[in-house]
Wavefront OBJ file of the C-alpha trace (Angstrom):
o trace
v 11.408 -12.279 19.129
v 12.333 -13.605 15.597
v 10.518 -12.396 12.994
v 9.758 -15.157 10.251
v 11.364 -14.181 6.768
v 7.619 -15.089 5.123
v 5.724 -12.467 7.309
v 6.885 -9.410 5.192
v 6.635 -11.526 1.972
v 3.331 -12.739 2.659
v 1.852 -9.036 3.591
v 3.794 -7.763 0.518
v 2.168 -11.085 -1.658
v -1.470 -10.082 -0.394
v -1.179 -6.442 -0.924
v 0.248 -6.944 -4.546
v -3.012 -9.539 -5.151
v -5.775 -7.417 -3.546
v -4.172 -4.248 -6.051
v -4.674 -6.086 -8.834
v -8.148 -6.808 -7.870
v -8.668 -3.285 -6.840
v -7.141 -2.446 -9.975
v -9.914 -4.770 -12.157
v -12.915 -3.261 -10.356
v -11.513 0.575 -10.482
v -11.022 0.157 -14.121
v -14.835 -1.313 -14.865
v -16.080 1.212 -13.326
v -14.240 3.837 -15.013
v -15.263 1.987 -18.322
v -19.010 2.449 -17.347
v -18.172 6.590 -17.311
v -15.957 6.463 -20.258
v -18.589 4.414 -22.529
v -21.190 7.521 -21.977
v -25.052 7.303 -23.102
v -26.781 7.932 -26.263
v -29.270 10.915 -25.670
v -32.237 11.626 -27.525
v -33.253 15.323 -28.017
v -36.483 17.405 -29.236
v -35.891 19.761 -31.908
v -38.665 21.735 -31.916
v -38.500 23.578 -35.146
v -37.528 20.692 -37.259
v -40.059 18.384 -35.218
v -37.325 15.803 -35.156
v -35.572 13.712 -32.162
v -31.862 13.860 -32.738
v -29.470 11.783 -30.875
v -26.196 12.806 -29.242
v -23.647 10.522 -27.449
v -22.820 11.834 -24.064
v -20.140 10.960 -21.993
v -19.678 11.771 -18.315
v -16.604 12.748 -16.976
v -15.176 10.315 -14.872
v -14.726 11.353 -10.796
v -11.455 12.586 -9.899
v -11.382 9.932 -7.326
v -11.335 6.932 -9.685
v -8.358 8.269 -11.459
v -6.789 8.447 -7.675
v -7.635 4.861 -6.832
v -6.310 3.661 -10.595
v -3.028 4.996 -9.819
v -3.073 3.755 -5.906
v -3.351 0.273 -7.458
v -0.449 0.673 -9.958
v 1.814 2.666 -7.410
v 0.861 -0.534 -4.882
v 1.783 -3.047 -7.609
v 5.113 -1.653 -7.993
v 5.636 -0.633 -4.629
v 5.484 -4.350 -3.167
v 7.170 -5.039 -6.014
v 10.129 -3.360 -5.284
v 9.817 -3.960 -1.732
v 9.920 -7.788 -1.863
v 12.697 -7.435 -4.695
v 15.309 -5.298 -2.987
v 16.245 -7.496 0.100
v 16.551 -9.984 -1.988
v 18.982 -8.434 -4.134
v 20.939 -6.742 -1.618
v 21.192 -9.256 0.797
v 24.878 -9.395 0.982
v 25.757 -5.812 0.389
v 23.364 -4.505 2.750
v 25.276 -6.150 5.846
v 23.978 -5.575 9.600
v 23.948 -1.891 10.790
v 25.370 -0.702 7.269
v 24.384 2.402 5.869
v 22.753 1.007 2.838
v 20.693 -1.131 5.574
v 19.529 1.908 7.357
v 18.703 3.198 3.970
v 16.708 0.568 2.799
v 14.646 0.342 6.230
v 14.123 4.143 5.383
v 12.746 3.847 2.108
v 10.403 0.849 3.377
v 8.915 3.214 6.225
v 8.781 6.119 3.752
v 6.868 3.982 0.734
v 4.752 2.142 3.274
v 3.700 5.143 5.037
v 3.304 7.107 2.027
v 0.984 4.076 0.391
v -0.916 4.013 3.512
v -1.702 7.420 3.246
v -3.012 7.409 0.213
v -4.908 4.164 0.786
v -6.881 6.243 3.491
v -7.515 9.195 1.435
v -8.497 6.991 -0.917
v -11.494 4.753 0.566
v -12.687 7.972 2.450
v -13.230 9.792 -0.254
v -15.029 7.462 -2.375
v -16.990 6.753 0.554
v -17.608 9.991 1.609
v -18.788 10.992 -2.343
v -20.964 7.949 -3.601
v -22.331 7.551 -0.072
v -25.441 9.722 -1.082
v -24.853 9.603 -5.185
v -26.700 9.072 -8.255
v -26.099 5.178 -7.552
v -25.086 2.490 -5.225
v -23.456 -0.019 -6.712
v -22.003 -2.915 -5.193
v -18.429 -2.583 -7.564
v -18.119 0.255 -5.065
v -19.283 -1.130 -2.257
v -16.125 -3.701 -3.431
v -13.951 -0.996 -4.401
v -14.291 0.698 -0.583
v -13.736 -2.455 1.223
v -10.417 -3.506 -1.060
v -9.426 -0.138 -0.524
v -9.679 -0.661 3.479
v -7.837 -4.042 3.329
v -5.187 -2.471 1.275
v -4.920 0.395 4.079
v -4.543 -2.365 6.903
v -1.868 -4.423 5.616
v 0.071 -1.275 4.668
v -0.588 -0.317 8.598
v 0.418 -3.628 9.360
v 3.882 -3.060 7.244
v 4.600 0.181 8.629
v 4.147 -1.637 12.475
v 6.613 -4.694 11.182
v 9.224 -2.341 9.954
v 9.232 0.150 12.794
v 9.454 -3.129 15.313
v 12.251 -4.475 13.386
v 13.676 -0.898 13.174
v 13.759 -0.707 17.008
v 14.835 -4.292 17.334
v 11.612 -5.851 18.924
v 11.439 -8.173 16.062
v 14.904 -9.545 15.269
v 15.341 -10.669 11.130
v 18.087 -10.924 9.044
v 16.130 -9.887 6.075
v 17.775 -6.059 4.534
v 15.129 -3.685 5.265
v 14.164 -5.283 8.647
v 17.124 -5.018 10.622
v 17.694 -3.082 13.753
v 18.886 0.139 13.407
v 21.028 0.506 16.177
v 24.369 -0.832 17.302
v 24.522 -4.556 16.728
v 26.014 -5.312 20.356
v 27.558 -8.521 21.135
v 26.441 -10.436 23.869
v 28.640 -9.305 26.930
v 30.734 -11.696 28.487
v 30.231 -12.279 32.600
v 31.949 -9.244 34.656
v 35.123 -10.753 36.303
v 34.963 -10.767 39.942
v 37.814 -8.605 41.660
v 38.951 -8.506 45.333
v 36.622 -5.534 46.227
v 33.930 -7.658 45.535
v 34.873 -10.157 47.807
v 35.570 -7.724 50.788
l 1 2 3 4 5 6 7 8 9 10 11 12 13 14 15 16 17 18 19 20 21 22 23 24 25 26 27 28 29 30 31 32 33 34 35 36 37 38 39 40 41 42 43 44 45 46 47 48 49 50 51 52 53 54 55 56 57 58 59 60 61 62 63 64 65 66 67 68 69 70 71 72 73 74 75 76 77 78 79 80 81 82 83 84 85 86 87 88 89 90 91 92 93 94 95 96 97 98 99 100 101 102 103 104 105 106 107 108 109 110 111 112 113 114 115 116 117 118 119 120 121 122 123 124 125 126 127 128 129 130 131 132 133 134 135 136 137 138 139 140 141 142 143 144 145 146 147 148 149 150 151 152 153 154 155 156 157 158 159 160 161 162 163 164 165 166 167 168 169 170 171 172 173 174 175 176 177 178 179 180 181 182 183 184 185 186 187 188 189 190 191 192 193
């Protein structure tokens, strides 16, 4: 089965887009710990109220999903650069092929990864926290898109890899032997006996 050159680009397109978005809401809501409160306080021995700006320190997690976003940006970045510019060094069954195919498993899987830890862990701390908000109610389900179409690359590239989907696109090539098509056996006088 041929796989269409705009599948790859099109999953690559929609990841970069939905990083940037994931990007936009990560960083308001990071701006929203960063601004911090103003706090009034009791002095009791001056009988005065005294205010102090407070900030809180902002989740581990949303530092995480800030630097998922930019690592996806330039990851399908890179990936929808590099067969384009080694499209005629990286011939069929070459080694800088099998390289590139590599590195696309490797970054996809590795994205995915953190994609997953990513949207579980929010989920799993501001399930029961100090607020539900629907920025991370957004931030969750961006984060779960992003984890799909990264599944979704890893499946295209190991199909191409194993030659179920046939492209000529570096990156998603077979790995193995290119064979060519065998010619008819001839037929010999055993065969006839």
């Amino acid at each position: 089965m041929d796989l269409p050159q705009v599948v790859p680009l099109s999953l690559l397109s929609a990841a970069f887009v939905f990083a940037v978005i994931e990007l936009g809401l990560t960083g308001y809501v990071v701006s929203l710990f960063t601004q911090g409160s103003t706090e009034y306080r009791y002095d009791p021995w001056s009988n005065e109220y005294s205010t102090q700006k407070v900030k809180i320190a902002v989740p581990s997690i949303l530092a995480f999903m800030l630097f998922n976003s930019v690592w996806t940006m330039l990851v399908t970045a890179a990936a929808a650069i590099i067969p384009w510019v080694f499209r005629t060094r990286a011939a069929t069954g070459t080694a800088l092929d099998r390289l590139i195919a590599i590195g696309f498993l490797t970054l996809y899987s590795v994205t995915s990864v953190f994609w997953l830890a990513s949207f579980a862990d929010i989920a799993a701390s501001f399930a029961y926290a100090f607020f539900q908000s629907d920025y991370v109610n957004a931030i969750i389900a961006f984060a779960v898109l992003l984890w799909l179409l990264f599944c979704a690359l890893i499946v295209v590239v190991v199909l191409a890899m194993c030659g179920v989907l046939k492209s000529d696109i570096p990156g998603y090539r077979p790995l193995g032997k290119q064979d060519s098509p065998a010619t008819a056996p001839q037929s010999t006088q055993m065969d006839q006996i």
